[in-house]
PyMOL CGO cylinders between C-alpha atoms (Angstrom):
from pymol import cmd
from pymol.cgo import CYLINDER

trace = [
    CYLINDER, 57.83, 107.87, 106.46, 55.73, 110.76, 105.33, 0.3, 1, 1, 1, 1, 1, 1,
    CYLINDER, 55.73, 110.76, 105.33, 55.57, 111.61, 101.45, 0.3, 1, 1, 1, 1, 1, 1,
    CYLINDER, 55.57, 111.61, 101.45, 58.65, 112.66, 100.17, 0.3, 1, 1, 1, 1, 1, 1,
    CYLINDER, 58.65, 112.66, 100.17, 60.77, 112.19, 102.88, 0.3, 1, 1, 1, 1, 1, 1,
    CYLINDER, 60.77, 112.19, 102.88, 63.35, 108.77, 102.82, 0.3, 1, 1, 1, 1, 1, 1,
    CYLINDER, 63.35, 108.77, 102.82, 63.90, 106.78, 105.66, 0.3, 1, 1, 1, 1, 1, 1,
    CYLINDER, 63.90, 106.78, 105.66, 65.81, 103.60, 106.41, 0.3, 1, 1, 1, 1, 1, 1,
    CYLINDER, 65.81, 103.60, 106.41, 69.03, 102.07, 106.01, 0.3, 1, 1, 1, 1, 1, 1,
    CYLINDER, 69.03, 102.07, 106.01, 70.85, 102.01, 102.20, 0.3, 1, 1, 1, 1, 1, 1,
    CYLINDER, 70.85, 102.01, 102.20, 73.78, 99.64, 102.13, 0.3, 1, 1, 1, 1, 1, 1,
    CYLINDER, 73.78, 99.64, 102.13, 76.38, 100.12, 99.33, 0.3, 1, 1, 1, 1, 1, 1,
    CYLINDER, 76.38, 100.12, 99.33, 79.60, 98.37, 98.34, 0.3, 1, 1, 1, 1, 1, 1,
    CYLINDER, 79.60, 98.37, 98.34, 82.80, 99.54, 96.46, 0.3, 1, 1, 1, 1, 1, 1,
    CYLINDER, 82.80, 99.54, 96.46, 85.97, 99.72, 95.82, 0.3, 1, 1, 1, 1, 1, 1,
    CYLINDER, 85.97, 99.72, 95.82, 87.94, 101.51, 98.69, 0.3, 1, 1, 1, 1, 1, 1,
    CYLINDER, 87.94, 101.51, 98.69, 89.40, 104.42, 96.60, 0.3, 1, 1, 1, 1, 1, 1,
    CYLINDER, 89.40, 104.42, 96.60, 85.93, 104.55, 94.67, 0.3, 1, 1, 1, 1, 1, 1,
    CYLINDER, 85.93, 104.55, 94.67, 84.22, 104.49, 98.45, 0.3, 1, 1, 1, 1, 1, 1,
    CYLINDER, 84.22, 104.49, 98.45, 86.47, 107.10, 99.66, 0.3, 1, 1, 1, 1, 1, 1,
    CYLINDER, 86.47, 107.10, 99.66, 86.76, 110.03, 96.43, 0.3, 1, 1, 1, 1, 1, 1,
    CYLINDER, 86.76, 110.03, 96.43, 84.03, 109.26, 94.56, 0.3, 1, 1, 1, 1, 1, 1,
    CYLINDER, 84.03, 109.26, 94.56, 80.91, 107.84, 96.55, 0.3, 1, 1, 1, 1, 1, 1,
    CYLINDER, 80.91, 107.84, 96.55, 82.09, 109.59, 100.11, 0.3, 1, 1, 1, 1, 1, 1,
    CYLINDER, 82.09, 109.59, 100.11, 81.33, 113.17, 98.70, 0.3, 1, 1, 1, 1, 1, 1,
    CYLINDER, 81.33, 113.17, 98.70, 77.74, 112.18, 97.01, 0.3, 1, 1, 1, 1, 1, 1,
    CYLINDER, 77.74, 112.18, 97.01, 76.83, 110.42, 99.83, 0.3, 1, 1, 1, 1, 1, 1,
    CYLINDER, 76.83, 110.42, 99.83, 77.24, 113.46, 102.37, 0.3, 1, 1, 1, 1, 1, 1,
    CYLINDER, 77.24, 113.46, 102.37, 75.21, 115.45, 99.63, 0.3, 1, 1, 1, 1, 1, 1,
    CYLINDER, 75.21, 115.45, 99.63, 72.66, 113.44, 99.34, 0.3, 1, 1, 1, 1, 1, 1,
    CYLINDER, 72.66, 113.44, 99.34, 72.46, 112.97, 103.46, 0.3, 1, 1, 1, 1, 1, 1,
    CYLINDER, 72.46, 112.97, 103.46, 72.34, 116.99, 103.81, 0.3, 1, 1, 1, 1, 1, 1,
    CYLINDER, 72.34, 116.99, 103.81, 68.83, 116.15, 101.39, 0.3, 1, 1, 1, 1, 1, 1,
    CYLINDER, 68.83, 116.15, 101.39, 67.79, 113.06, 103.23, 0.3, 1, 1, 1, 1, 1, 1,
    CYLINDER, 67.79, 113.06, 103.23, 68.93, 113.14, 106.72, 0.3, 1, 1, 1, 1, 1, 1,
    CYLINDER, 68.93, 113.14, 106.72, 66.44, 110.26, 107.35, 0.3, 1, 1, 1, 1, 1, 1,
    CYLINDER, 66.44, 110.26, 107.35, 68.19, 108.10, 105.83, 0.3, 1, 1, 1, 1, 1, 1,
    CYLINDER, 68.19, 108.10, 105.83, 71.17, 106.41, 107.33, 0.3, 1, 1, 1, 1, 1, 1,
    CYLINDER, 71.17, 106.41, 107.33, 74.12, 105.32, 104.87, 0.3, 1, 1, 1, 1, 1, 1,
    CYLINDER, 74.12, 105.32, 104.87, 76.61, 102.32, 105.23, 0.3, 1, 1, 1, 1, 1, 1,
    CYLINDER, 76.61, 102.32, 105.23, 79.33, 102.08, 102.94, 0.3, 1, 1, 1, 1, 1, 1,
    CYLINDER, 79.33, 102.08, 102.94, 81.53, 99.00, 103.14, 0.3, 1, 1, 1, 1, 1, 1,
    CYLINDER, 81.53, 99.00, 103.14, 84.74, 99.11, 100.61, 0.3, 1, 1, 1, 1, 1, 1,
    CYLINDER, 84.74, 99.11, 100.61, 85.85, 95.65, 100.05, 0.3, 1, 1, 1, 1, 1, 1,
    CYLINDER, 85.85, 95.65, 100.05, 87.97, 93.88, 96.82, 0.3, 1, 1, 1, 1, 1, 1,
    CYLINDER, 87.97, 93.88, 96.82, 85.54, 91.15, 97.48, 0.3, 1, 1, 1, 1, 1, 1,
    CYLINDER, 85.54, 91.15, 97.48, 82.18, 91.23, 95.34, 0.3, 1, 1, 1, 1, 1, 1,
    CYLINDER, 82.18, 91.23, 95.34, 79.06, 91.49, 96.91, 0.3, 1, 1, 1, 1, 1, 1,
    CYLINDER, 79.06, 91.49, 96.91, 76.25, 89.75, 96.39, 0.3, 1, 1, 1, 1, 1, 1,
    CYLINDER, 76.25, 89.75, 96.39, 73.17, 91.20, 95.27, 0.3, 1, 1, 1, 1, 1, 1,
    CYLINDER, 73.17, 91.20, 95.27, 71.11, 88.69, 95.21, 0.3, 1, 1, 1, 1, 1, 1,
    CYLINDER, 71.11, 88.69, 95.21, 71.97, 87.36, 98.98, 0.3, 1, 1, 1, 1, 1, 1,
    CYLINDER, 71.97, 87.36, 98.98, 70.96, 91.19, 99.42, 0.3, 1, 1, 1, 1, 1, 1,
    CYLINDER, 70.96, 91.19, 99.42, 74.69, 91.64, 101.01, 0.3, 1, 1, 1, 1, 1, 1,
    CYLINDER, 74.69, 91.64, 101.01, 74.26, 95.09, 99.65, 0.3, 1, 1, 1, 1, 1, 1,
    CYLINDER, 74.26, 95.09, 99.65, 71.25, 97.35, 97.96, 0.3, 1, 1, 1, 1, 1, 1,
    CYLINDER, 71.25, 97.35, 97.96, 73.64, 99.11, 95.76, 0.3, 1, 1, 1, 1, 1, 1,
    CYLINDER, 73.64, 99.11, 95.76, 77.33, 97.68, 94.29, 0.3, 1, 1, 1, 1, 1, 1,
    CYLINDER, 77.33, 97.68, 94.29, 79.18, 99.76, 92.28, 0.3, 1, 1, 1, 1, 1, 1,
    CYLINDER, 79.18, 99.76, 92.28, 82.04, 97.90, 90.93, 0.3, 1, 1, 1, 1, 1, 1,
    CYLINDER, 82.04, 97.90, 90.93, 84.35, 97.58, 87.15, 0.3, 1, 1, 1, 1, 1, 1,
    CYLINDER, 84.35, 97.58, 87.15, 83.07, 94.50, 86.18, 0.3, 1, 1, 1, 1, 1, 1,
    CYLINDER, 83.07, 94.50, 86.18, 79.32, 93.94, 85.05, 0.3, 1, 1, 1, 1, 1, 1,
    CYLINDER, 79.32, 93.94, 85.05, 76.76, 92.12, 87.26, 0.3, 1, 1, 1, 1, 1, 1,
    CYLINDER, 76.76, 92.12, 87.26, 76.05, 88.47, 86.52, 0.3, 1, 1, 1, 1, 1, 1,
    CYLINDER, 76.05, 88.47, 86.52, 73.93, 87.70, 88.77, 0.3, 1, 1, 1, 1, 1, 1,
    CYLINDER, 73.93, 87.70, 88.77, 70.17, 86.81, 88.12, 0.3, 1, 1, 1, 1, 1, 1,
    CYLINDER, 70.17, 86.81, 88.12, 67.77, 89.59, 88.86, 0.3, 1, 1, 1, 1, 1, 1,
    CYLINDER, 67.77, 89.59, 88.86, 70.22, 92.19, 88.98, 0.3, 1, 1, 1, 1, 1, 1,
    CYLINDER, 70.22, 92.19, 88.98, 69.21, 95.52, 87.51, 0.3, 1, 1, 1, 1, 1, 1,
    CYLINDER, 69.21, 95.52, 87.51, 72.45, 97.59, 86.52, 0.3, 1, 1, 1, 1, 1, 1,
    CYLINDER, 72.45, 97.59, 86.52, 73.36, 100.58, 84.65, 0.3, 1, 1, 1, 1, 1, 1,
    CYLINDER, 73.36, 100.58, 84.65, 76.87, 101.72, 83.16, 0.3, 1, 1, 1, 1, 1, 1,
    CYLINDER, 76.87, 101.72, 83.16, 77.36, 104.64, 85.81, 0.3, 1, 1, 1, 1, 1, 1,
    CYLINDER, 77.36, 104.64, 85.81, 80.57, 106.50, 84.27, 0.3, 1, 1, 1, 1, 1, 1,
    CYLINDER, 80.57, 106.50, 84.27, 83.93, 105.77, 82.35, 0.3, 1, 1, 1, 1, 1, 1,
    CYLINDER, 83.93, 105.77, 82.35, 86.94, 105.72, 84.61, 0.3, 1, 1, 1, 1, 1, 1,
    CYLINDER, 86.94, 105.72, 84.61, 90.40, 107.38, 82.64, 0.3, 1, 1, 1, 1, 1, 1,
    CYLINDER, 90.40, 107.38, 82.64, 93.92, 105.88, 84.51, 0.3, 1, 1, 1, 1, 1, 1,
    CYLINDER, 93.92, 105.88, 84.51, 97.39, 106.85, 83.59, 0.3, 1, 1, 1, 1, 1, 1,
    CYLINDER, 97.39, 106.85, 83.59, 100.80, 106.88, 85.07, 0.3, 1, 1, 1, 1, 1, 1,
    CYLINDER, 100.80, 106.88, 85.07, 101.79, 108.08, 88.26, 0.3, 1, 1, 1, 1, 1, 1,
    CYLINDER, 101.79, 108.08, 88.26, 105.44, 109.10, 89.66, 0.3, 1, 1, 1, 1, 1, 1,
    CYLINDER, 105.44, 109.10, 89.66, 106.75, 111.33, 92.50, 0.3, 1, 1, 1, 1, 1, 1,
    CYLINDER, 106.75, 111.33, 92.50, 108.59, 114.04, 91.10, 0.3, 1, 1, 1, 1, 1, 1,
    CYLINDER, 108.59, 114.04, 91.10, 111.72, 112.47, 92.57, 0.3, 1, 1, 1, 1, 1, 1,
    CYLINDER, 111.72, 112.47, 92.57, 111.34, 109.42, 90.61, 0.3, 1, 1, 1, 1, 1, 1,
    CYLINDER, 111.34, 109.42, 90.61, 113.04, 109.59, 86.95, 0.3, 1, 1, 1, 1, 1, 1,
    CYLINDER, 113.04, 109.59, 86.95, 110.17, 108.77, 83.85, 0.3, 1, 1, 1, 1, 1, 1,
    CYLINDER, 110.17, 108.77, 83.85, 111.10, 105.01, 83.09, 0.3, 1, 1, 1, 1, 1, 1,
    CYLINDER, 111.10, 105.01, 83.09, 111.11, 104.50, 78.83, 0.3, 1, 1, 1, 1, 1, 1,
    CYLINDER, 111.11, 104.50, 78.83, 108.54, 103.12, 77.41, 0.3, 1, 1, 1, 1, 1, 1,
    CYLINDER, 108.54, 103.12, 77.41, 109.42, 99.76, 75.20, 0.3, 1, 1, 1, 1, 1, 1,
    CYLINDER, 109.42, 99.76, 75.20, 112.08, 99.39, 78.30, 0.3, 1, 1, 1, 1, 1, 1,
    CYLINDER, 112.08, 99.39, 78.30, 111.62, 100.11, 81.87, 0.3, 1, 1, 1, 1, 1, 1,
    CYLINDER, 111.62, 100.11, 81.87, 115.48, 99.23, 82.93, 0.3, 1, 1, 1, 1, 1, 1,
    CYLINDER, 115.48, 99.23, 82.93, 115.92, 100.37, 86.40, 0.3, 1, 1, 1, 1, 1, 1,
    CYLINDER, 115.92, 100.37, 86.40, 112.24, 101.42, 87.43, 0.3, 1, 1, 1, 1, 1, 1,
    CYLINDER, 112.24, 101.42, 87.43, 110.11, 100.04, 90.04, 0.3, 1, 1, 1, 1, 1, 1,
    CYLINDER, 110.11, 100.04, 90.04, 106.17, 99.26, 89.65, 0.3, 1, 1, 1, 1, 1, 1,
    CYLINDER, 106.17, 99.26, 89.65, 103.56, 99.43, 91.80, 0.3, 1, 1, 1, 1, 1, 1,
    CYLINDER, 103.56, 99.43, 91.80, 100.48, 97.46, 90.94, 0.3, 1, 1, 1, 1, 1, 1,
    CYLINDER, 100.48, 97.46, 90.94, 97.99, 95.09, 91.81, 0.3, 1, 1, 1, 1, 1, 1,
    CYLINDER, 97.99, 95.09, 91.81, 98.72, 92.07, 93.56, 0.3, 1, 1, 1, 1, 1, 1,
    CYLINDER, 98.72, 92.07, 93.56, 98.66, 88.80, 92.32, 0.3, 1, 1, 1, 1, 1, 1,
    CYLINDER, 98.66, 88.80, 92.32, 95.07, 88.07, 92.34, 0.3, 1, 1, 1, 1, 1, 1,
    CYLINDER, 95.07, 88.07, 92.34, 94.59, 90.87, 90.25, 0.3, 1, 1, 1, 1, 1, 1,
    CYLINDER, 94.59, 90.87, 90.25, 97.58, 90.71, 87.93, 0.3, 1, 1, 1, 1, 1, 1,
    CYLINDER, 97.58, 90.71, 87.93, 95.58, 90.13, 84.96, 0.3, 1, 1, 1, 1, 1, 1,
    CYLINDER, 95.58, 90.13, 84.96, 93.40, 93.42, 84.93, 0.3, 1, 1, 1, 1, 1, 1,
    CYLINDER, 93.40, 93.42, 84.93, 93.61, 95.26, 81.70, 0.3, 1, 1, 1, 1, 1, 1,
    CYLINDER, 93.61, 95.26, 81.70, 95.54, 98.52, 83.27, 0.3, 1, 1, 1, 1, 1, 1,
    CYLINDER, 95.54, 98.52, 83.27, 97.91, 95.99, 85.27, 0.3, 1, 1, 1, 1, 1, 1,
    CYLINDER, 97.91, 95.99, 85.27, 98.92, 93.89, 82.08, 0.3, 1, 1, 1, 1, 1, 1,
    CYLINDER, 98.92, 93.89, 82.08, 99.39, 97.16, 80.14, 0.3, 1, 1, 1, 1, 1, 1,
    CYLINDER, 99.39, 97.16, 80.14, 101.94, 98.71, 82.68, 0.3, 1, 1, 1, 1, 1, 1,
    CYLINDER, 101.94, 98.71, 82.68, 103.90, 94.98, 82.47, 0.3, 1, 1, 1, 1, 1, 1,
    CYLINDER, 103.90, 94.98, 82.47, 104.10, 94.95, 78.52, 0.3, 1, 1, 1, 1, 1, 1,
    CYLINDER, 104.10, 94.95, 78.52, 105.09, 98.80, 78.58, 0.3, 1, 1, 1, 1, 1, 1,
    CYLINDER, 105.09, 98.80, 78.58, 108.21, 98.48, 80.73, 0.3, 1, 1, 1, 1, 1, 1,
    CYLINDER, 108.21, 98.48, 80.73, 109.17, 94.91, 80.02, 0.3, 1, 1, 1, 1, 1, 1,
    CYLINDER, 109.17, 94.91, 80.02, 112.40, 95.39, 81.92, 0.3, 1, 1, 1, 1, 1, 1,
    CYLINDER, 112.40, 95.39, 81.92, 111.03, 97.08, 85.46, 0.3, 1, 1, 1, 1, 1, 1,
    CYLINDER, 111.03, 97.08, 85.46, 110.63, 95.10, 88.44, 0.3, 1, 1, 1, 1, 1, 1,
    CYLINDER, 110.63, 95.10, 88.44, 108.21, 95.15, 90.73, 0.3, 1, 1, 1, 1, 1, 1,
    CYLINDER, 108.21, 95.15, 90.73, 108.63, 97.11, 94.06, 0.3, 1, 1, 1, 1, 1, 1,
    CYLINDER, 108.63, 97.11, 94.06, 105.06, 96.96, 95.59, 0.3, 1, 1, 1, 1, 1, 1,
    CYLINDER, 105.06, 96.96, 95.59, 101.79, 95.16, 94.71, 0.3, 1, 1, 1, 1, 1, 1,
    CYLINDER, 101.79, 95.16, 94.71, 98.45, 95.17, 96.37, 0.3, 1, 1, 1, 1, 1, 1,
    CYLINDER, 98.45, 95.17, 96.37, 94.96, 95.14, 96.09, 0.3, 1, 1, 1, 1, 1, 1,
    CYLINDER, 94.96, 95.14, 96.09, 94.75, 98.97, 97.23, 0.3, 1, 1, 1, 1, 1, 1,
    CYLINDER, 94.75, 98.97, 97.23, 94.28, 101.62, 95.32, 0.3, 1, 1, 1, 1, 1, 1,
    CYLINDER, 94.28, 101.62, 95.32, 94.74, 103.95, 97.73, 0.3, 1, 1, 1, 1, 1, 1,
    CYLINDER, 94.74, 103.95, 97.73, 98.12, 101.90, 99.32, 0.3, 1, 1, 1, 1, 1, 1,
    CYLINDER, 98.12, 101.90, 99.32, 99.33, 102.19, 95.49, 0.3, 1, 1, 1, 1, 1, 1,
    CYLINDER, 99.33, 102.19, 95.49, 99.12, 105.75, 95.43, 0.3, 1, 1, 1, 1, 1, 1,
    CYLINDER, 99.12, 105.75, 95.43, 100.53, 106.06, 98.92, 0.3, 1, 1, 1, 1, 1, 1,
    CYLINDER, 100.53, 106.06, 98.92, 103.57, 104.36, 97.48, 0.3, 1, 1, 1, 1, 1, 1,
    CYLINDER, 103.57, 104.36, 97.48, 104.05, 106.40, 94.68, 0.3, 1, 1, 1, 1, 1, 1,
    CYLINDER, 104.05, 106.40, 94.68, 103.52, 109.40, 96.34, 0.3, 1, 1, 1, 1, 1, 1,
    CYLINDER, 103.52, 109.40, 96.34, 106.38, 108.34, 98.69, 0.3, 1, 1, 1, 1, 1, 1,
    CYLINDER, 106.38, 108.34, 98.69, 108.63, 107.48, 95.64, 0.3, 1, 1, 1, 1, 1, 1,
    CYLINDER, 108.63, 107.48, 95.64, 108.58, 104.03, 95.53, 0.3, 1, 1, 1, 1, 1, 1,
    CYLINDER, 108.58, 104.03, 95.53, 107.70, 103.46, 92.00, 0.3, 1, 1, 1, 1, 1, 1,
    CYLINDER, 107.70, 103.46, 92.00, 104.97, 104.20, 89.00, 0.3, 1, 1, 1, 1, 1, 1,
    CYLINDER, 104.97, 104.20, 89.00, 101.90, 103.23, 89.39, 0.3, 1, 1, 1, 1, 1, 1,
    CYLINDER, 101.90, 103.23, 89.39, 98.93, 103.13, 87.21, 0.3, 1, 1, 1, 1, 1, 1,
    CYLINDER, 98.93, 103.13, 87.21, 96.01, 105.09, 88.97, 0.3, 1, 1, 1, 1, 1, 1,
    CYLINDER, 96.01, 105.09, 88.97, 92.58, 106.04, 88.46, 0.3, 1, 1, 1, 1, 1, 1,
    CYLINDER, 92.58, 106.04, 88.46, 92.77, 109.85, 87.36, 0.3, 1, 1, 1, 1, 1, 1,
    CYLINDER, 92.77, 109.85, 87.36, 90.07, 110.45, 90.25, 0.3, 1, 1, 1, 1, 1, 1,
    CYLINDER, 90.07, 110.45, 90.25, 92.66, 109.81, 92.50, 0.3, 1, 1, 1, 1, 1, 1,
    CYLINDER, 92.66, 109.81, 92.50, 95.55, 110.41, 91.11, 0.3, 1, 1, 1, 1, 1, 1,
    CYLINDER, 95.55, 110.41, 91.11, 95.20, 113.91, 89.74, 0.3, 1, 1, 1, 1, 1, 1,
    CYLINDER, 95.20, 113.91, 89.74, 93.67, 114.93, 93.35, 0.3, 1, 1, 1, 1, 1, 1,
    CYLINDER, 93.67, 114.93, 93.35, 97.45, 113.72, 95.31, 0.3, 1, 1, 1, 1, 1, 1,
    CYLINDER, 97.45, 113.72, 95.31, 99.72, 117.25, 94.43, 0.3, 1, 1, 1, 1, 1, 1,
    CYLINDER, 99.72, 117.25, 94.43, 102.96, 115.12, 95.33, 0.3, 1, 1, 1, 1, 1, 1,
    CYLINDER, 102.96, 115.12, 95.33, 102.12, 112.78, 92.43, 0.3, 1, 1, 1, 1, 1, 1,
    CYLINDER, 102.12, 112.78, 92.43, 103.29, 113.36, 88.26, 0.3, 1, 1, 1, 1, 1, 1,
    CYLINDER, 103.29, 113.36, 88.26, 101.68, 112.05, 85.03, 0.3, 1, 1, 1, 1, 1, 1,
    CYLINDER, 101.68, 112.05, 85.03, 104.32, 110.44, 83.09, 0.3, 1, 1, 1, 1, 1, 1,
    CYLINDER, 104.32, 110.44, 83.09, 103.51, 109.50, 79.62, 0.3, 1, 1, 1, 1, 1, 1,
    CYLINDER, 103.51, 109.50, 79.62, 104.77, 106.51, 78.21, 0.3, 1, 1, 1, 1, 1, 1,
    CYLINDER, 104.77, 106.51, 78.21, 103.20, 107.33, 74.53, 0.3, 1, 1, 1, 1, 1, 1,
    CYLINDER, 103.20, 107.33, 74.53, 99.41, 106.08, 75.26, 0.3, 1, 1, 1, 1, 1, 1,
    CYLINDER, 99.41, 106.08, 75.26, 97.04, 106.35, 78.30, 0.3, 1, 1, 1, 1, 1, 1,
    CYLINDER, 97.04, 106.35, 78.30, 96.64, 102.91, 79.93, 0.3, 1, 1, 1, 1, 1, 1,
    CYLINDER, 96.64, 102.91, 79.93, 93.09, 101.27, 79.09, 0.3, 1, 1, 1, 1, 1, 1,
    CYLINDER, 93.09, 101.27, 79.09, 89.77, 102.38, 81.04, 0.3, 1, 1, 1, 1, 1, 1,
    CYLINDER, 89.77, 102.38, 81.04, 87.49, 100.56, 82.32, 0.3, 1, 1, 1, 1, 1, 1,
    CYLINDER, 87.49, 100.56, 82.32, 83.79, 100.98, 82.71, 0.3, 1, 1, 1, 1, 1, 1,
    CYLINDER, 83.79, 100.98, 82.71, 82.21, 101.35, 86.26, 0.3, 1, 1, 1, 1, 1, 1,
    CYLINDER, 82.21, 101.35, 86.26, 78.54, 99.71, 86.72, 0.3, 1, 1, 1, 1, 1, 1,
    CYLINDER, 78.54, 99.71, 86.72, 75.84, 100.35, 89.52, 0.3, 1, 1, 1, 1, 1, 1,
    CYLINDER, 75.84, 100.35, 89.52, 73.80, 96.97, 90.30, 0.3, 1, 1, 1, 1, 1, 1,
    CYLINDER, 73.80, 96.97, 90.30, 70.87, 96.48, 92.47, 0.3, 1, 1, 1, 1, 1, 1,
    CYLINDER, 70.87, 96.48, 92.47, 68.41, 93.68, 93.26, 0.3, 1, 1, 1, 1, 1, 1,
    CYLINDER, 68.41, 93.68, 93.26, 65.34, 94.17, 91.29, 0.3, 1, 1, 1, 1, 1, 1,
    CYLINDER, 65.34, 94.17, 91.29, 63.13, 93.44, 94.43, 0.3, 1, 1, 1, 1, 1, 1,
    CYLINDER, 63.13, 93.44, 94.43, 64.30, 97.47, 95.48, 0.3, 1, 1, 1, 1, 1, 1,
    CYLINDER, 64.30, 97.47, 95.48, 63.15, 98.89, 92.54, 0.3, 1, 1, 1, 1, 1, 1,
    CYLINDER, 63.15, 98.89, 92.54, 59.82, 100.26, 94.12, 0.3, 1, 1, 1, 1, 1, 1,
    CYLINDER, 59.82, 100.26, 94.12, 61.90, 101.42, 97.21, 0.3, 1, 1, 1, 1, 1, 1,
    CYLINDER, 61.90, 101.42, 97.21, 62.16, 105.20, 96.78, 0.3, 1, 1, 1, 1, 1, 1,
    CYLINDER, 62.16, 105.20, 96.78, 65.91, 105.38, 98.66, 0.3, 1, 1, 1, 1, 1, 1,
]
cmd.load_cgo(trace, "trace")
């Protein structure tokens, strides 16, 4: 293309809430600046490969292991408790009578997923999956508490914080790319 002006296809992977309330917005800003260029997102639990150039861009929570990978801590992501207003606070220490929503079991061992399990021992859970998003769908329709991202969370106005004496544990969100596109100006 001429100078200054980007062309050609960028590929990027994520998370589907990340894909959808974090990336979605920068990506139609950075379109408006380079219309040239055309965008494909593709949010998926699964991790893409950088090196089998899946993707030119991954943005995921867990760091890149793959051999000549560049990545970059992008941001710190905050997540706390989530109810309907319907839905009583559960007791922290306790939990009797509430309902969880979390991840599924693939992904029962995640920091923020083990935290809501030793904070409310005595809860069952209701709903689990992979989904972000179908989490906070959920607990917006008063099925249980949930522990969200804040990014999507705080944005649903049907959805409560509830505090249960500490905010669950964040977790860091890295940017990867193959180090072959590092003279590539998109």
């Amino acid at each position: 293309g001429r100078a200054g002006v980007l062309e050609g296809l960028l590929r990027i992977s994520s998370s589907d809430w990340f894909g959808a309330h974090v990336l979605s917005p920068v990506i139609a800003t950075f379109r408006q600046t380079h219309p040239g260029v055309s965008v494909e997102l593709v949010t998926d639990s699964r991790l893409f490969s950088l090196a089998r150039q899946e993707a030119d861009l991954v943005f995921r929570i867990t760091p890149f292991d793959e051999p000549d990978v560049v990545q970059r801590r992008l941001m710190r992501l905050d997540y706390a408790v989530y109810a309907a207003p319907q839905v009583p606070a559960p007791v922290a220490g306790d939990g009797t009578g509430s309902t969880l929503i979390t991840m599924d079991s693939a992904f029962a061992d995640i920091p923020d997923a083990q935290w809501l399990r030793e904070r409310l021992p005595r809860a069952r859970v209701g709903f689990a999956s992979n989904s972000r998003e179908a989490q906070a769908t959920q607990c917006s329709a008063g099925a249980g508490v949930a522990v969200l991202p804040c990014l999507l969370g705080d944005r649903m106005s049907s959805l409560r914080r509830i505090d249960l004496g500490e905010a669950p544990p964040g977790r860091e969100v890295f940017i990867g790319y193959h180090r072959d596109l590092r003279p590539l100006a998109r």
